[in-house]
N, C-alpha and C positions, 0 to 999 in steps of 0.2 A: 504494500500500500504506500502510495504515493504522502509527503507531509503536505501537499494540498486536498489532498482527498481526506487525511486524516481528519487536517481543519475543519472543512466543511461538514464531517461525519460528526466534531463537535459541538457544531452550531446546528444541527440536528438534534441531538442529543440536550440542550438547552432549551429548544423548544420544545420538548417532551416535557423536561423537566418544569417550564414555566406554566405548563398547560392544564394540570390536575387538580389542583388545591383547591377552586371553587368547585369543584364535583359536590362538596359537603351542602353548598347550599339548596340541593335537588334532592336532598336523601329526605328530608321531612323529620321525622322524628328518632331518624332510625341512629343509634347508638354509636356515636366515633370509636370506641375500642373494637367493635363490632366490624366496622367499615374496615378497621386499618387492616382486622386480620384477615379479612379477606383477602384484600391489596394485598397482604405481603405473602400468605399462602398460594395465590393466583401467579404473585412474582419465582416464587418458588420455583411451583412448576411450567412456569413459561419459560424460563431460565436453563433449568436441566433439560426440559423436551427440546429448547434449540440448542443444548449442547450434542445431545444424545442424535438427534438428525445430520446435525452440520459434523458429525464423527461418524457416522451410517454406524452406530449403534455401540464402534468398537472405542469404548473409553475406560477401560484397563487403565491405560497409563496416565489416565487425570487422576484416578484415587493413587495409583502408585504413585505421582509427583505428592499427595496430600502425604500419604504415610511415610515418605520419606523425608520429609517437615513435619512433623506434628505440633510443635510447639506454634509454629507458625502459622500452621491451620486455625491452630485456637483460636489466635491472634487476630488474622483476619474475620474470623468468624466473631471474635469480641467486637471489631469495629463497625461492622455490619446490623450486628444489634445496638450498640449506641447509636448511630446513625435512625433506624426505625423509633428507638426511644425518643429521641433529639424532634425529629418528625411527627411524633405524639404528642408530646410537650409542646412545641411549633403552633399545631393544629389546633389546642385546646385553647392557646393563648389567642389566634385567631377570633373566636367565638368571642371573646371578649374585649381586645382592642382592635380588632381589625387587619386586614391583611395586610393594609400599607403599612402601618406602623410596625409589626409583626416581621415581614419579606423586609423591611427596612432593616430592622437591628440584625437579625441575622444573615442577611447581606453582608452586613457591612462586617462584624465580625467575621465571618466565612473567608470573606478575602481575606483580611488582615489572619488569622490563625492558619488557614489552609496554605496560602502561599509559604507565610514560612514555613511549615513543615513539610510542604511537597518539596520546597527548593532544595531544602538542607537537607533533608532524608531521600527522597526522588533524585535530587541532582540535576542537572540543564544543560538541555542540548547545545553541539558546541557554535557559538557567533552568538548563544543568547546571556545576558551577563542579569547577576542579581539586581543592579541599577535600573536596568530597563523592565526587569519582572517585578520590583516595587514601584516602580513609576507609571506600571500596567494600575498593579493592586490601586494606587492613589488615584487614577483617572477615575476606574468603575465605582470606588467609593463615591469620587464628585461628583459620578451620574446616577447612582444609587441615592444621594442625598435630594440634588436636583430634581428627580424625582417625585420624592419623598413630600417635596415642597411643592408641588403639582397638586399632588392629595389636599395638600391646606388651604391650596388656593381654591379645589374644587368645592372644598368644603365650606367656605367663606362665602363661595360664588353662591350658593345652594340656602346660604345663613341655616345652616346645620348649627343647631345647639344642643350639646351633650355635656348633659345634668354630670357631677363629677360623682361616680361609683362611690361606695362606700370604703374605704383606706383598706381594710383588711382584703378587700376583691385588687384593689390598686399594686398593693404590694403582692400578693399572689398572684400577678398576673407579671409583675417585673421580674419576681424571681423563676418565673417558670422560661421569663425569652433569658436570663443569664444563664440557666439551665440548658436551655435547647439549644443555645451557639456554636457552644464548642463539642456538644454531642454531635450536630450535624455535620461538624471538620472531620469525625473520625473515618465518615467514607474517604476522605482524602489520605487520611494515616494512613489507613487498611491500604488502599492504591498504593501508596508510595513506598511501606514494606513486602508489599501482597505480590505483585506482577513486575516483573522481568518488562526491561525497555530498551529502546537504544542507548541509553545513557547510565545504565544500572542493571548488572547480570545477577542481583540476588533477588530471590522471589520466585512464583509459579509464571508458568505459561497465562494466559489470558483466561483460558477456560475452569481450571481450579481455582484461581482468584475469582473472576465473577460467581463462581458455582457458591464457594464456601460465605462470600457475602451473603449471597441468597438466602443459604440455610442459615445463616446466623441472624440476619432483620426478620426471617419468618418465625425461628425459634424466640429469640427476643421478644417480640410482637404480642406468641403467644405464651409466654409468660406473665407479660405484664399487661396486653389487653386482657389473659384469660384473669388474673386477677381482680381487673376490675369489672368483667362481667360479672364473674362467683360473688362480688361484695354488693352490689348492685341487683344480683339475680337479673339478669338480662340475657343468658344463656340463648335462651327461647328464642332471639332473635334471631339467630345465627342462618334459621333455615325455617323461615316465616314467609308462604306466601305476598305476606303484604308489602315487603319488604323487594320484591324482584327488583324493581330500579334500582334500588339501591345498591344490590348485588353487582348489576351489571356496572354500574358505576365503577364502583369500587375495585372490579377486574379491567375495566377498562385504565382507571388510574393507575392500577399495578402495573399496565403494560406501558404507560408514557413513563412513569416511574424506573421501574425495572429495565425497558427499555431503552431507555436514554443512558443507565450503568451498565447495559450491556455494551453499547457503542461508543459510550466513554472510554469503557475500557479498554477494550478494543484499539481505540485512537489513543491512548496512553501510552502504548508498547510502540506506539512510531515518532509520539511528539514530546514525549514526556510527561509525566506525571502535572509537574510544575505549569506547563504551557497549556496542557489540556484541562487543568482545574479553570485557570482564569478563563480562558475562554467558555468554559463552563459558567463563571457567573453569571454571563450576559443570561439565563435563566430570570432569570427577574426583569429584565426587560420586558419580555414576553407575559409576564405576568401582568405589567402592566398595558400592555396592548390588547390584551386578555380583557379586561376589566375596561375597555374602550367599549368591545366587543360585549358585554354582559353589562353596558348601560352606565356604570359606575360614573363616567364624567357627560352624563347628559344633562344637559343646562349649562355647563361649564363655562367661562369665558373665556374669547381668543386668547386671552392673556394667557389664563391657564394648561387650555392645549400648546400654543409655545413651548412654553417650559416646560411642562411634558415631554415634549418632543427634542427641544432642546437636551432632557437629561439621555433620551436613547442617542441622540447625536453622538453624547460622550460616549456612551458605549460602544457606537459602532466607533468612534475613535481609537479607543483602547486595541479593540481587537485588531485593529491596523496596522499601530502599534508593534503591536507583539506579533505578526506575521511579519511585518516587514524585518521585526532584527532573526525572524526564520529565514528569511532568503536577501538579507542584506549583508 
């Protein structure tokens, strides 16, 4: 694979990933611990059935690469489930301040944590230097903010007034986006010790890395969504006629989900870890083009769509950026 085809498979892969998160507002009533383990049991085995086909069935040597690492199995398989935690916590905070503010902090930490650890653990391809991979991270931060300020402008625009929560919802809602920041970087860890690249020969091949994430957000998942079903008593939902959209949802999210980390990964092993994260953020872009689409800034003023527009500008800046010191 070509490092243009890579790119491109990354910005694929970002708008998978920017494209699910409202799925929750079409479930109704139906239970987010519920939702998620669908999503990540549907990622599962959407996961291993295109490993198991795109190896016409013969994958011996993906468990033999695991048990000849087991430690490292673990490993990726721990980041995998933080990662699905990180995206629980994420999600619930959602429901309560909203996705801009929400996609905003974790944005913005995600770059700033994931870059460093992709760069220094992953390593960087050669002609791309740390200066220009922090100067990547700083653009999509000022276009993540830029953004971010779009939202307040729409909100202004709209004379949206929201009564302020009660302190004990306030603070439980801060503590769960501090929580969910740096849980979400750990897909980046897992990456950056998980899978073998041009730039770094320890780790698995492509397909035991994506494989052991899989099982690990879906064992995760069901751990700590199955605990809050059993405390809740919500079981029942799991497989409740009433509930079909929601199902379908929910696999369909697994598959923009899962698959955007499948061809992330993918395009990791050619561009590096480091190069394909950030280009990965532009994922929040789309989120907000997303949410053009699902009505969010209607009524808005020109001013506001500018700046909107303006904050993806920066984005597609960044990414130019950092493909240009790939082929400069």
């Amino acid at each position: 694979m070509s490092q243009t085809m890579a790119i491109f498979m990354v910005l694929a892969a970002a708008f998978l990933w920017g494209s699910w998160m409202q799925a929750t507002k079409y479930t109704g009533d139906f239970p987010l611990p519920a939702f998620l383990l669908w999503l990540y049991g549907f990622s599962f085995v959407l996961v291993w059935s295109f490993i198991l086909i795109i190896e016409g069935f013969d994958i011996g040597w993906v468990f033999g690469e695991i048990c000849a690492d087991p430690w490292r199995a673990l490993f990726v398989m721990a980041c995998g489930a933080g990662m699905a935690l990180g995206i629980q916590l994420q999600m619930t905070v959602i429901g309560r301040v909203g996705l801009v503010l929400s996609n905003s902090v974790n944005a913005t930490f995600g770059i700033l944590l994931g870059t460093l650890l992709s760069a220094v653990l992953g390593k960087l391809p050669e002609g791309v230097s740390y200066g220009r991979v922090f100067l990547t991270a700083l653009i999509l931060i000022c276009a993540t903010a830029i953004c971010q300020y779009s939202g307040k402008l729409r909100d202004q625009d709209l004379e949206r007034k929201s009564a302020r929560p009660a302190a004990t919802q306030d603070t439980k809602s801060a503590l769960l986006m501090i929580l969910a920041a740096p849980l979400n970087t750990t897909y980046a860890l897992g990456l950056s010790l998980g899978v073998r690249t041009s730039v770094s020969a320890g780790g698995f091949s492509q397909w035991p890395c994506i494989g052991l994430l899989a099982a690990g957000s879906f064992l995760g998942t069901l751990a700590f969504s199955g605990a809050r079903l059993t405390k809740d008593r919500q079981w029942h939902t799991m497989f409740d006629r009433k509930y079909k959209k929601a199902y379908a949802l929910a696999c369909l999210s697994g598959a923009c989900h899962y698959g955007g980390n499948l061809i992330h990964t993918v395009s990791s092993a050619v561009i590096s870890v480091s190069v394909s994260w950030l280009i990965g953020r532009t994922g929040s872009m789309w989120t907000y083009l997303w949410g053009i689409y699902h009505k969010e800034y209607t009524g808005a003023s020109k001013k506001t769509y500018a700046v909107l527009f303006a904050g993806i500008g920066v984005y597609v800046l960044g990414i130019i950026l950092l493909a240009y010191s790939l082929y400069g």
